[in-house]
N, C-alpha and C positions, 0 to 999 in steps of 0.2 A: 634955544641954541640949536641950529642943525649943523648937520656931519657935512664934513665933503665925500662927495660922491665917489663910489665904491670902485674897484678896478675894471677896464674897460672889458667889455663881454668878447669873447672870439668870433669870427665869422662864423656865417652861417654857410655852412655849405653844401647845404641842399638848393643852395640858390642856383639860379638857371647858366650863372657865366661859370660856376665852377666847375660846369661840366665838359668845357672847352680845353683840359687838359689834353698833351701827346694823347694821339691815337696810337692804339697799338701795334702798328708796322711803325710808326715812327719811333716810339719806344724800342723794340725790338730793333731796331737800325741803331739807337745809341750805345742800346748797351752791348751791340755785336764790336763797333767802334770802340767804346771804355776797354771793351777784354783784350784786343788788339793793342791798345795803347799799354795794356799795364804788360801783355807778355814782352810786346818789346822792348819797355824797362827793363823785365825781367833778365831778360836779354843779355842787354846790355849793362846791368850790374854783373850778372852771371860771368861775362868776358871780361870786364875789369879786374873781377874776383882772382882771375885763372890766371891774365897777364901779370897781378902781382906777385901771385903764388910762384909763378914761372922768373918773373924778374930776381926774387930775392934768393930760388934754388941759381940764378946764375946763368941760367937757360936759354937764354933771350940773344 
């Protein structure tokens, strides 16, 4: 009687294409961009906050 075969093994990644990840100015250029995107979410939840805070005192 044999088993069926075990769960598949993960990459190897010392292999030579996985070294072809972001270089590092190009990394550093994303994540200058990500913190950019999230303050101006920030932002802009921040002024929604304030415009309702301001609508419901009547202020507006």
């Amino acid at each position: 009687m044999t088993h069926p075969p075990g769960p598949p093994t993960p990459p190897d990644f010392t292999a030579p294409f996985a070294a072809n990840g972001p270089q590092p100015d190009n990394r550093r250029t994303l994540t200058i961009a990500l913190a950019a995107v999230v303050v101006v979410l920030a932002l802009v939840l921040a002024a929604g906050i304030v415009f309702v805070v301001k609508a419901r005192k009547g202020d507006i």
